[in-house]
C-alpha positions as a Python dict, from the first residue, in 0.01 Angstrom:
ca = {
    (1, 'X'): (0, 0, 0),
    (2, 'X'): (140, 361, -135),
    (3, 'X'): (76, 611, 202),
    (4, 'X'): (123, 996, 113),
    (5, 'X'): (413, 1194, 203),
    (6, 'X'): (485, 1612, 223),
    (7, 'X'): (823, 1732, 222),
    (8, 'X'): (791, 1838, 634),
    (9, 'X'): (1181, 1987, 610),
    (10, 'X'): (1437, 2054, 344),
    (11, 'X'): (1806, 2085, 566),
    (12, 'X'): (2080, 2277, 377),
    (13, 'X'): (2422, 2278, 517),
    (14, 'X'): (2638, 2423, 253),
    (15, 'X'): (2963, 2328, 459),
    (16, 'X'): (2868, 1909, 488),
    (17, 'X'): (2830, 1707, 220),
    (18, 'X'): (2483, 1575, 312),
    (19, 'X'): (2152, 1741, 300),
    (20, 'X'): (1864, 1588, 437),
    (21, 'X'): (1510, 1603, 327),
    (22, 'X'): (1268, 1472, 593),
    (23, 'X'): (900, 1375, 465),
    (24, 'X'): (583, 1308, 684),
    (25, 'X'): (293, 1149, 641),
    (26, 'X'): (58, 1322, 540),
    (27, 'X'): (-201, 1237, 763),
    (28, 'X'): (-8, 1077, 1039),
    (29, 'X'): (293, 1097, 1255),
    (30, 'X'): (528, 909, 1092),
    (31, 'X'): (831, 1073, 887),
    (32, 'X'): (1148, 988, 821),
    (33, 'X'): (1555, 1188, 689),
    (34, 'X'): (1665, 1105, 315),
    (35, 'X'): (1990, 1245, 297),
    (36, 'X'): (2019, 1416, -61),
    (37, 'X'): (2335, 1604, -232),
    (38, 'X'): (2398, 2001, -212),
    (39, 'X'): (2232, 2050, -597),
    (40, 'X'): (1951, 1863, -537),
    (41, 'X'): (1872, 2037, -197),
    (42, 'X'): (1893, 2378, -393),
    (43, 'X'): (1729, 2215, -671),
    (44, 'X'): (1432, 2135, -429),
    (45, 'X'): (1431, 2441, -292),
    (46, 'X'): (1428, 2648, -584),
    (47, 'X'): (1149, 2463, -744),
    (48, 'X'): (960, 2487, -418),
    (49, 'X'): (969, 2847, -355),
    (50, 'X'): (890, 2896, -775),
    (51, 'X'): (1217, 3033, -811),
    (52, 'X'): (1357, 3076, -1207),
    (53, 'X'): (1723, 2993, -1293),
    (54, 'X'): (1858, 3199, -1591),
    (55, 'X'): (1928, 2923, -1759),
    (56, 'X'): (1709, 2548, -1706),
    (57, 'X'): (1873, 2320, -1503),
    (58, 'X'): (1853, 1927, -1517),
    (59, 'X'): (1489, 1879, -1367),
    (60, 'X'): (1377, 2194, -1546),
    (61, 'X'): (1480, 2010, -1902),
    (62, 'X'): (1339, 1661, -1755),
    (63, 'X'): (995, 1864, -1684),
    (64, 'X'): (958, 2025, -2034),
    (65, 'X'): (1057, 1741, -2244),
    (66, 'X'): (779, 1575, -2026),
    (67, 'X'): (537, 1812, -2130),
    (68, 'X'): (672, 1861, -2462),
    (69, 'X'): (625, 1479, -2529),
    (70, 'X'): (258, 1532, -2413),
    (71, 'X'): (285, 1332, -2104),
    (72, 'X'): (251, 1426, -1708),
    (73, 'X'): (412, 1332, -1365),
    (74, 'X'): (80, 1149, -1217),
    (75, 'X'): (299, 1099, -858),
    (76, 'X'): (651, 979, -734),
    (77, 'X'): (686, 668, -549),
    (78, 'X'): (930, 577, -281),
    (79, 'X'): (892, 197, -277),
    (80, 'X'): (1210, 48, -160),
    (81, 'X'): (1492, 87, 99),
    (82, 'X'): (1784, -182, 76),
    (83, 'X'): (2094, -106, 306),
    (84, 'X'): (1986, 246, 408),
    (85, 'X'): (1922, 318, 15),
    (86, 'X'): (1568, 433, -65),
    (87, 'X'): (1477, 393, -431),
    (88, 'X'): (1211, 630, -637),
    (89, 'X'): (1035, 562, -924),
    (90, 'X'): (831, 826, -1171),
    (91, 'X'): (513, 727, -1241),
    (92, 'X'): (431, 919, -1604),
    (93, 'X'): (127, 980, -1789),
    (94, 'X'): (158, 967, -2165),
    (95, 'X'): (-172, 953, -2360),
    (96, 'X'): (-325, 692, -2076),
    (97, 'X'): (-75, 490, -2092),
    (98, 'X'): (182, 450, -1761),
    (99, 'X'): (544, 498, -1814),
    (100, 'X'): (759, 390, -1505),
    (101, 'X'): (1065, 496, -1483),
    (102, 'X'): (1353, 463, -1181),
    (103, 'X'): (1485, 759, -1011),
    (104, 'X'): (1686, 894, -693),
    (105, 'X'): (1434, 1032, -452),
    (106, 'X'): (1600, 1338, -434),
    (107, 'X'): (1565, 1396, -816),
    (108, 'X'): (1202, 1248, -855),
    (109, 'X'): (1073, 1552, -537),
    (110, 'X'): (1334, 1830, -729),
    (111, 'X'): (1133, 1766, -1035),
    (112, 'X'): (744, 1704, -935),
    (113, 'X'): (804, 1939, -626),
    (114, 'X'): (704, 2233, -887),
    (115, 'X'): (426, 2064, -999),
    (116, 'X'): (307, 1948, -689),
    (117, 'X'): (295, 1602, -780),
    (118, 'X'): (178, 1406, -516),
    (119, 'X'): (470, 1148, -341),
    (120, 'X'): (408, 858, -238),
    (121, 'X'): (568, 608, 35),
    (122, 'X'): (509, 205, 32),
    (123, 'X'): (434, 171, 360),
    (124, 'X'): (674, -136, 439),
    (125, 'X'): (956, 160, 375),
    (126, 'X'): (730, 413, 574),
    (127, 'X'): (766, 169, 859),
    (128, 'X'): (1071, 108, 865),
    (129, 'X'): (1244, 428, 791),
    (130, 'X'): (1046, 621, 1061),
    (131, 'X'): (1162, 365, 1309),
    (132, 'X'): (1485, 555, 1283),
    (133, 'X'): (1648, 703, 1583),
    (134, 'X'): (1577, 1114, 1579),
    (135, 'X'): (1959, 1145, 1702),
    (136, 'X'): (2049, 1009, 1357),
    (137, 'X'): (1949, 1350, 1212),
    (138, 'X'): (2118, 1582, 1380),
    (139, 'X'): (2471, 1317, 1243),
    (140, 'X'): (2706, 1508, 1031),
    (141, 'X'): (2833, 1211, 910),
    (142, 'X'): (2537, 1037, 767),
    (143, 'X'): (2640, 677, 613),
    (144, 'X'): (2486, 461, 303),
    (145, 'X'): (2528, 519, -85),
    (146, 'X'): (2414, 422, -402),
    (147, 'X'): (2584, 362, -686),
    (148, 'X'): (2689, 659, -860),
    (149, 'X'): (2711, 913, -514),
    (150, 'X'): (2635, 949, -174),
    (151, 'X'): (2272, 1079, -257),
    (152, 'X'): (1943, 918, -130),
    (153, 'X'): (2106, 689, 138),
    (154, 'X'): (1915, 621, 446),
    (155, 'X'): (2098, 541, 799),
    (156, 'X'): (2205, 246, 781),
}
């Protein structure tokens, strides 16, 4: 089962090398740190307060060839989180017909966070990330990885 999330706090500390991003549910308690890298924090941030960049920057060109190819961001899923790693997946709409495609969290929320597009938690991952010690975000040296960088990792 998918549960709703809301970005709840977006964490910027220009002098680490780890952002977090916590999201809550959004009609319950439970939330839970994804830390995120420095562009993707200002990325979010950006996008979330509206703000234009002089020039478009990755998730702005991922959003218009969306909409140039006639297709929409119907909601981001969060449905998996394997040695502190959470892993995203777009959910498009192209002409009623459901394109899937894998993504960091932290890029899937920079580019529907300007659209709104709803997020969306399995709840086996809600569970078990918000079972996380609180004392784990306030860690400047937050662990986990994927494969290309140190975005997206949970605490492992």
């Amino acid at each position: 089962m998918l549960i709703p999330v809301v970005i709840s706090r977006l964490l910027i500390r220009e002098m680490s090398g780890t952002q977090l991003i916590t999201l809550q549910e959004a009609d319950g308690p439970r939330m839970f740190p994804i830390a995120i890298g420095l562009p993707e924090a200002f990325a979010i941030e950006r996008r979330l307060h509206g703000a234009e960049s002089p020039r478009p920057q990755t998730h702005d060109l991922l959003d218009a060839a969306i909409q140039v190819l006639g297709a929409r961001l119907e909601r981001i899923e969060i449905h998996d989180l394997v040695d502190g790693t959470f892993f995203a997946r777009l959910v498009i709409d192209q002409a009623g017909e459901r394109v899937v495609l894998d993504a960091r969290p932290s890029d899937a929320i920079a580019l529907g966070v300007a659209s709104n597009t709803p997020i969306l938690v399995d709840e086996r991952v809600l569970d078990e990330a918000s079972e996380l010690p609180d004392e784990l975000e306030e860690d400047e040296d937050l662990g986990g990885s994927d494969d290309t960088d140190d975005d997206d990792s949970g605490f492992a």
